[in-house]
MOPAC internal coordinates of N, CA, C and O (Angstrom, degrees):
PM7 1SCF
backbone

  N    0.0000 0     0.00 0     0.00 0    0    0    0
  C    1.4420 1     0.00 0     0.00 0    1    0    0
  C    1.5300 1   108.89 1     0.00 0    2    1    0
  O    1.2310 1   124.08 1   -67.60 1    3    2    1
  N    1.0229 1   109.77 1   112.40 1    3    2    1
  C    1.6722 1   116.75 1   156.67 1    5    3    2
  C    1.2070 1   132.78 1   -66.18 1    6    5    3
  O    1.2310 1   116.94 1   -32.98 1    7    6    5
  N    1.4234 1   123.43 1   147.02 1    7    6    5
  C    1.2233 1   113.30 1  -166.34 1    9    7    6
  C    1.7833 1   106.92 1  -136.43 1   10    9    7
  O    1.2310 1   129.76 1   -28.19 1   11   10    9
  N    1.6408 1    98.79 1   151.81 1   11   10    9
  C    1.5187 1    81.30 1  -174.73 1   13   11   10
  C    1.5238 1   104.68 1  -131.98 1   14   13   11
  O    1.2310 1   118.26 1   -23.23 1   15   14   13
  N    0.8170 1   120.92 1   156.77 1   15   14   13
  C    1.6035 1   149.29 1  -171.24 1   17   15   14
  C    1.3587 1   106.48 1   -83.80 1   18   17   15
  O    1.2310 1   122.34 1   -71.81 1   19   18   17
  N    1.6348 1   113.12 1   108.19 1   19   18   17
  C    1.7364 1   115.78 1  -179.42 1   21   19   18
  C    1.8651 1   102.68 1  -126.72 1   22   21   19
  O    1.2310 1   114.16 1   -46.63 1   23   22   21
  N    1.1462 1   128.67 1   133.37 1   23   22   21
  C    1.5248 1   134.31 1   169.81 1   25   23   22
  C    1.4145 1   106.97 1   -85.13 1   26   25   23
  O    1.2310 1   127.83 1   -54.65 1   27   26   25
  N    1.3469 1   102.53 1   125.35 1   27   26   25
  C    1.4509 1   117.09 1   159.39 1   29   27   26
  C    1.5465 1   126.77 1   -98.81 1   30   29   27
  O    1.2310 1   110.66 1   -10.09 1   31   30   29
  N    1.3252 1   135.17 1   169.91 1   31   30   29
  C    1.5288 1   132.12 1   132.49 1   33   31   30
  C    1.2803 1   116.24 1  -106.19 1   34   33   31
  O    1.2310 1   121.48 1   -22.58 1   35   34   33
  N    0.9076 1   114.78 1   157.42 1   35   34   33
  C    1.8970 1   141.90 1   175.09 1   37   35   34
  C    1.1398 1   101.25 1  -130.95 1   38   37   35
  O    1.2310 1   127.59 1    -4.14 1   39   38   37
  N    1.6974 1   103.00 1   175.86 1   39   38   37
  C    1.6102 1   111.33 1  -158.84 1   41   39   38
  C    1.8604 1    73.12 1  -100.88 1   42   41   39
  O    1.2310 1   135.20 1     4.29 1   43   42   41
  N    1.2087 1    88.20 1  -175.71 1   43   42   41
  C    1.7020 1   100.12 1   179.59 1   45   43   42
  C    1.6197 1   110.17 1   -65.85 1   46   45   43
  O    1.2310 1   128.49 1   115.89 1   47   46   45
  N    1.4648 1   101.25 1   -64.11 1   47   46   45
  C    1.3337 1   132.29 1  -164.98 1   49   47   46
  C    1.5342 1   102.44 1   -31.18 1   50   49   47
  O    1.2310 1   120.91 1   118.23 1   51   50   49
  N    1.6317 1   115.86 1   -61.77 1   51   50   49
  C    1.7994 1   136.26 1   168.46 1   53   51   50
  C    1.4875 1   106.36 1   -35.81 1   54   53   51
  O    1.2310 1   121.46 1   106.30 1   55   54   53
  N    1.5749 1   114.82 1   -73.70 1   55   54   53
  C    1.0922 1   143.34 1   170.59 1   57   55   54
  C    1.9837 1   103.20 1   -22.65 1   58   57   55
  O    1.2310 1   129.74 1   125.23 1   59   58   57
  N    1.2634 1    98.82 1   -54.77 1   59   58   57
  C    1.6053 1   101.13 1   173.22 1   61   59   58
  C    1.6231 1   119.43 1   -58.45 1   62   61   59
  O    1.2310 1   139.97 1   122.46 1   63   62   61
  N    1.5322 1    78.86 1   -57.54 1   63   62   61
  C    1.7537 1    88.64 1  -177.26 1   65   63   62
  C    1.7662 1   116.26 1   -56.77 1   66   65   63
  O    1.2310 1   121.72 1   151.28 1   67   66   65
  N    1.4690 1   114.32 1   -28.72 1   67   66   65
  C    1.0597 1   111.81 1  -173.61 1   69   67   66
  C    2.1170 1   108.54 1   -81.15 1   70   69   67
  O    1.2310 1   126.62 1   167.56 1   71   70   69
  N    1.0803 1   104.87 1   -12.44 1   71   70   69
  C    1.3269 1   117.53 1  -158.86 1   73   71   70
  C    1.7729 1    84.74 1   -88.15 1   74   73   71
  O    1.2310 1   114.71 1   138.39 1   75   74   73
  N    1.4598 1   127.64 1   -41.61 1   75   74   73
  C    1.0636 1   133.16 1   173.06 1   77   75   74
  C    1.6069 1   117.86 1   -55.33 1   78   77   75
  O    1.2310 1   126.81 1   121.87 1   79   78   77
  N    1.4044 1   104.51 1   -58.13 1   79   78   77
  C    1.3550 1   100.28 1   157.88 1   81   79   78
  C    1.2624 1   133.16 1   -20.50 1   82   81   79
  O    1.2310 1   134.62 1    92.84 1   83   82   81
  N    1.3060 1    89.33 1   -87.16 1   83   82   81
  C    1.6752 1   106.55 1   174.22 1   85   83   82
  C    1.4327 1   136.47 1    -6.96 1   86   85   83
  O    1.2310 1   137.46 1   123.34 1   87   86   85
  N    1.6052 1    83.78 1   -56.66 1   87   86   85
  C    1.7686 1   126.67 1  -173.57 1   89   87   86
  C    1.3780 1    98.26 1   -63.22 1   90   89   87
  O    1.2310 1   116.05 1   138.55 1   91   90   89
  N    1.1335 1   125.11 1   -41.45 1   91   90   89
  C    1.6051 1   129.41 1  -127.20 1   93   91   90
  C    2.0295 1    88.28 1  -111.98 1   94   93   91
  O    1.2310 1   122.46 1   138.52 1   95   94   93
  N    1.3292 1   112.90 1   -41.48 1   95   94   93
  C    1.4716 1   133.96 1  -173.40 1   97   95   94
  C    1.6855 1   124.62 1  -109.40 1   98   97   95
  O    1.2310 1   130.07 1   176.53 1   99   98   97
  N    1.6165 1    98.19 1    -3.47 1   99   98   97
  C    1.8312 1    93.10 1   175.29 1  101   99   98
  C    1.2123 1   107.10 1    63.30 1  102  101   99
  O    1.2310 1   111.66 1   163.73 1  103  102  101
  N    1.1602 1   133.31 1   -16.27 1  103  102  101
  C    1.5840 1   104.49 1   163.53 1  105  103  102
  C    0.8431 1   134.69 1   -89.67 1  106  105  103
  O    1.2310 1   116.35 1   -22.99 1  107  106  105
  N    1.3636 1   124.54 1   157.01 1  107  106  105
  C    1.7388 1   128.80 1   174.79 1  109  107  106
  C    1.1574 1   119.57 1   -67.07 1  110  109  107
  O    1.2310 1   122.58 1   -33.73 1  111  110  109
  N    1.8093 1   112.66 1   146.27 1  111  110  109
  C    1.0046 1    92.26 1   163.41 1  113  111  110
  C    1.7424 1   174.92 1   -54.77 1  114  113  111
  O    1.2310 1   131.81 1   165.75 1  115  114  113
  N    1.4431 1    94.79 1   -14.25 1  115  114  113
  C    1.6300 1   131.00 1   147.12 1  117  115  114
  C    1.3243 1   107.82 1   -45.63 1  118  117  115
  O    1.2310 1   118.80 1   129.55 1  119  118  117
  N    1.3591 1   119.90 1   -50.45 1  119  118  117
  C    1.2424 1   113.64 1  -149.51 1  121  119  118
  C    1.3636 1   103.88 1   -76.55 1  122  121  119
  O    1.2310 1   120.80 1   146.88 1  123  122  121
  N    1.3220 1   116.08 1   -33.12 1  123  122  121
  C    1.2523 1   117.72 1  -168.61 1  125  123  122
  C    1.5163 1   105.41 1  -107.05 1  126  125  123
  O    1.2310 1   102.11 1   168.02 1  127  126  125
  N    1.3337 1   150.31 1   -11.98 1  127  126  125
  C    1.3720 1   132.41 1   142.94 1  129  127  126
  C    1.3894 1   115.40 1   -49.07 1  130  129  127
  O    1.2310 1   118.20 1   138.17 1  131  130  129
  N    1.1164 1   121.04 1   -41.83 1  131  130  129
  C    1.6110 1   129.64 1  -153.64 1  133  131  130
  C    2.1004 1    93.66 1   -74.38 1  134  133  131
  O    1.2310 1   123.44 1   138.06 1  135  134  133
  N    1.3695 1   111.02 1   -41.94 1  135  134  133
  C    1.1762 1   122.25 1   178.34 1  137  135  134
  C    1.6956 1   117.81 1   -79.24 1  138  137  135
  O    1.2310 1   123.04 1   157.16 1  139  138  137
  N    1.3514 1   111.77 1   -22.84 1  139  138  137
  C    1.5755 1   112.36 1   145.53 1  141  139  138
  C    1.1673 1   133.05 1   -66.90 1  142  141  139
  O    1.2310 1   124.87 1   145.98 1  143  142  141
  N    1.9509 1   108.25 1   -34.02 1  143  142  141
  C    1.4296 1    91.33 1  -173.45 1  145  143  142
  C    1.8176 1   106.82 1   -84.19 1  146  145  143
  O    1.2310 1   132.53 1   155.65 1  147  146  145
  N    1.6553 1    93.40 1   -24.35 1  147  146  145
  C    1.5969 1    96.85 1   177.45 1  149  147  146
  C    1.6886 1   117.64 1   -51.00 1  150  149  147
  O    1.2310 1   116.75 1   154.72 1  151  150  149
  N    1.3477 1   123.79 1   -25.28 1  151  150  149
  C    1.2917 1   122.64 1  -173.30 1  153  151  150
  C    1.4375 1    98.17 1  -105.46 1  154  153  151
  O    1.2310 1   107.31 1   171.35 1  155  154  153
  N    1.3688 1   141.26 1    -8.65 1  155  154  153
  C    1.3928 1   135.98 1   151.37 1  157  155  154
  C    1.5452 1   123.68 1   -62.60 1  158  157  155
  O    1.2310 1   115.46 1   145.83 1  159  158  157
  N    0.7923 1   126.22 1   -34.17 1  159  158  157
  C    1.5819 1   159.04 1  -179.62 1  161  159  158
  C    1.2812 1   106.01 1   -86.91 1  162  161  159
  O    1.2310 1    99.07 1   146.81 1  163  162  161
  N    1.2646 1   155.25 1   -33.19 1  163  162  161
  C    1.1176 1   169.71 1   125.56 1  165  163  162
  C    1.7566 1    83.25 1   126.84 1  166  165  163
  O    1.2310 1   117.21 1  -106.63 1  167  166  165
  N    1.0830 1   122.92 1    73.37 1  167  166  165
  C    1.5965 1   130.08 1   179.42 1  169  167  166
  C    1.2312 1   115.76 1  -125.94 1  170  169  167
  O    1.2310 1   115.42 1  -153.06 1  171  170  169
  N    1.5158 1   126.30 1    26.94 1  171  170  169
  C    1.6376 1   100.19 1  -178.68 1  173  171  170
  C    1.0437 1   119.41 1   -84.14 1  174  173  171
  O    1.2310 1   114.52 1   158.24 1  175  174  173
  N    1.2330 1   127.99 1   -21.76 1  175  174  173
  C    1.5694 1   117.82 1   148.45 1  177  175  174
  C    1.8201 1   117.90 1   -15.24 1  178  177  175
  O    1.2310 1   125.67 1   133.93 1  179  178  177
  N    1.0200 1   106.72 1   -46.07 1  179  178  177
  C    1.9255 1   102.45 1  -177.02 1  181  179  178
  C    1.3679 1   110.15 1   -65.79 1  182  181  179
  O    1.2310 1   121.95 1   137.62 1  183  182  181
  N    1.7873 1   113.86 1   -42.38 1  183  182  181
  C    1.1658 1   108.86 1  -168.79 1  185  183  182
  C    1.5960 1   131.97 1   -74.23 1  186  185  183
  O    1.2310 1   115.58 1   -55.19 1  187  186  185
  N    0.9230 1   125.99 1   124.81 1  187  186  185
  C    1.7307 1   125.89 1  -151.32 1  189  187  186
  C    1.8539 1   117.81 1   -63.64 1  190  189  187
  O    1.2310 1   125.53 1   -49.95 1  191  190  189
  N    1.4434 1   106.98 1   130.05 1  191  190  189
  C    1.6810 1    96.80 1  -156.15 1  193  191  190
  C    1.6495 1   114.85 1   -63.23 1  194  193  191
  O    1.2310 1   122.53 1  -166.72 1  195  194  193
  N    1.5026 1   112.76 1    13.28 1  195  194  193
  C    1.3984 1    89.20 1   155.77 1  197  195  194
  C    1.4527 1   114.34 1  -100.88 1  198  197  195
  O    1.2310 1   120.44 1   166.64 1  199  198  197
  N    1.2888 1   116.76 1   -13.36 1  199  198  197
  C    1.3653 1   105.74 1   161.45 1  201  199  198
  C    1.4340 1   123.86 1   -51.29 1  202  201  199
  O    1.2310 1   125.01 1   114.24 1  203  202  201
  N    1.2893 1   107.98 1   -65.76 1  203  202  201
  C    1.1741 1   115.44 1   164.78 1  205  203  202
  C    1.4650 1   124.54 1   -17.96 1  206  205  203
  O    1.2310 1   120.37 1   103.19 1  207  206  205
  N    1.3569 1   116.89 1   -76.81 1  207  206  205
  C    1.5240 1   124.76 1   171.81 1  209  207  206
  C    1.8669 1   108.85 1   -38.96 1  210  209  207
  O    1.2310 1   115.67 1   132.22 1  211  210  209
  N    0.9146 1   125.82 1   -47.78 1  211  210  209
  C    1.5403 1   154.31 1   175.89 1  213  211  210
  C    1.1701 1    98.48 1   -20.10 1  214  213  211
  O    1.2310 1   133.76 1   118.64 1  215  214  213
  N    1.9453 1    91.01 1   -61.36 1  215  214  213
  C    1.8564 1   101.58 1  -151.26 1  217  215  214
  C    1.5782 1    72.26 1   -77.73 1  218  217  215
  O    1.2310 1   106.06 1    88.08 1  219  218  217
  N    1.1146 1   143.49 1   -91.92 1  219  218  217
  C    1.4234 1   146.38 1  -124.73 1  221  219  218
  C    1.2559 1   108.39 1   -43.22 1  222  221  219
  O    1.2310 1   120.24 1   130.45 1  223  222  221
  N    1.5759 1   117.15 1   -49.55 1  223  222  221
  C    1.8504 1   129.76 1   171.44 1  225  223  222
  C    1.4999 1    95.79 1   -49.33 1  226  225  223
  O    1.2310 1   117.18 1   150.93 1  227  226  225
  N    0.9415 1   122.96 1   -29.07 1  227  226  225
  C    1.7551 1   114.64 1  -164.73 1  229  227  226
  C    2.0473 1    86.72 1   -87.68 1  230  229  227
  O    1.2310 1   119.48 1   111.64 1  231  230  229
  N    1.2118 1   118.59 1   -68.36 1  231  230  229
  C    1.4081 1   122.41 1   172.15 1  233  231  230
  C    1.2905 1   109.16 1    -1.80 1  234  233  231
  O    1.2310 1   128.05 1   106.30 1  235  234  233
  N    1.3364 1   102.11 1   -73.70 1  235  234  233
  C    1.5351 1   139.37 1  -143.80 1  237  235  234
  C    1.6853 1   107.69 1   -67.95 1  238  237  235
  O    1.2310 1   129.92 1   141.89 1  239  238  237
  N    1.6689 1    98.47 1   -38.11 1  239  238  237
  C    1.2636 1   123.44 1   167.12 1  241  239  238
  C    1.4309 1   109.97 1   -35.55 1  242  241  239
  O    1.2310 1   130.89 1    94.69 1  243  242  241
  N    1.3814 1    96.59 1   -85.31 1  243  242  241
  C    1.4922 1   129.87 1   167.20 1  245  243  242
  C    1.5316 1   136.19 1    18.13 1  246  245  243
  O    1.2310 1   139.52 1    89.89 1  247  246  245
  N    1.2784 1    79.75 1   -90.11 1  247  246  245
  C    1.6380 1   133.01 1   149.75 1  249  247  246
  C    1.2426 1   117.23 1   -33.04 1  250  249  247
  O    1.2310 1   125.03 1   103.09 1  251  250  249
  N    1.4031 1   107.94 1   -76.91 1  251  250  249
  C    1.7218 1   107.28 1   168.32 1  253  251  250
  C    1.1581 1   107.44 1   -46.06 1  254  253  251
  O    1.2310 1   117.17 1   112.54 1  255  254  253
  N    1.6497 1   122.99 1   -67.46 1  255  254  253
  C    1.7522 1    92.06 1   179.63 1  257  255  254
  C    1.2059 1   124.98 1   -50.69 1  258  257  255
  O    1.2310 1   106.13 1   131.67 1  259  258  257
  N    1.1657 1   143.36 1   -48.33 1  259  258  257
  C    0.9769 1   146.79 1  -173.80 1  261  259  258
  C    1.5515 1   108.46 1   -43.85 1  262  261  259
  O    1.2310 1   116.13 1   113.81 1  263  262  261
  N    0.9583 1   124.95 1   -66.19 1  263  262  261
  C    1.6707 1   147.50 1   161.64 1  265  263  262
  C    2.1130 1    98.35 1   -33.79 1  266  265  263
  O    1.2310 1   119.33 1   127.68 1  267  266  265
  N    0.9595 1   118.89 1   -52.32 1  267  266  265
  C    1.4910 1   120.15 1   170.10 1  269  267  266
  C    1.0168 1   138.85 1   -74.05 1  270  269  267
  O    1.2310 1   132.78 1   163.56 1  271  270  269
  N    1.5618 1    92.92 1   -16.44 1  271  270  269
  C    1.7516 1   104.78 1   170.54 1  273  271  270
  C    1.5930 1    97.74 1   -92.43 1  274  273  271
  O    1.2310 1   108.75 1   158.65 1  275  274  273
  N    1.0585 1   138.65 1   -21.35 1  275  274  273
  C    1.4592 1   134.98 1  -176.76 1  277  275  274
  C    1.4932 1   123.06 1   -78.61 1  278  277  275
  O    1.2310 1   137.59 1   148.13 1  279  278  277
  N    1.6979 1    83.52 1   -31.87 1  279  278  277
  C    1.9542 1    98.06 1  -177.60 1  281  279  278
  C    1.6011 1    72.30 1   -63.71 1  282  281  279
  O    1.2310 1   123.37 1   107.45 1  283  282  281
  N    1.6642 1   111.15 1   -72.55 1  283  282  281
  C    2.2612 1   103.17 1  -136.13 1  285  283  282
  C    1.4054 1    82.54 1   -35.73 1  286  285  283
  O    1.2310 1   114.22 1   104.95 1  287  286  285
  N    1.8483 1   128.56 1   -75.05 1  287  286  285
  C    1.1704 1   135.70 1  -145.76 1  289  287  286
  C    1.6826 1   106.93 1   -16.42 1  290  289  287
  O    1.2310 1   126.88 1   123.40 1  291  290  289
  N    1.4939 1   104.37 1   -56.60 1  291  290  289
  C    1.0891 1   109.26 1  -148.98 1  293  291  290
  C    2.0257 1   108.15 1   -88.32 1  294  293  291
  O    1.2310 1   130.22 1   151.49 1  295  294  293
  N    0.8938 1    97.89 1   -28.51 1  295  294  293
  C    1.3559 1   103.05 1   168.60 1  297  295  294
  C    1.1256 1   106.63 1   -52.46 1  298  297  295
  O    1.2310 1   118.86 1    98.20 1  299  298  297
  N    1.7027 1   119.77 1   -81.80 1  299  298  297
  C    1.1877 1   122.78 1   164.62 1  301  299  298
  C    1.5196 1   130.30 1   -12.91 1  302  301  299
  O    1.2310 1   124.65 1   143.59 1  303  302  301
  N    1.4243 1   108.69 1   -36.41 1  303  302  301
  C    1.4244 1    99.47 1   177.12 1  305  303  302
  C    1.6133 1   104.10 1  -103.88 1  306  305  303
  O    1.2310 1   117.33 1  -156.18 1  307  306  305
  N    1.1894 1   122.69 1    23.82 1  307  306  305
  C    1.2755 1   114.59 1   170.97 1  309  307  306
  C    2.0281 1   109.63 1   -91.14 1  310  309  307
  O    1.2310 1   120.10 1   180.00 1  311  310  309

């Protein structure tokens, strides 16, 4: 399968958030549009299973913070 190369714009604001991502999950940016539009599209079937695994480790990431910021939160307010 060949693949082809298309340019977009985004507003800034996205553009940030996605740059945060990135940071936060090691992936590229490819990696993770291509895995948005694949789950918009209902396509992840196309996207290749180490991508796949990729996004989820990045997920999974996530989450845990998310999950660690809730424990301190809540401790903290105990």
């Amino acid at each position: 399968m060949s693949n082809i190369s298309i340019g977009i714009r985004i507003p800034t604001n996205l553009h940030k958030r996605l740059e945060i991502y990135i940071a936060e999950t090691h992936l590229t940016k490819t990696e993770v549009i291509l895995n948005a539009l694949a789950q918009y599209l209902d396509a992840s079937e196309e996207i290749p299973l180490s991508q796949r695994v990729a996004a989820l480790e990045a997920q999974m990431l996530e989450l845990k913070g998310l999950v660690k910021n809730t424990f301190s939160t809540n401790i903290n307010a105990i």
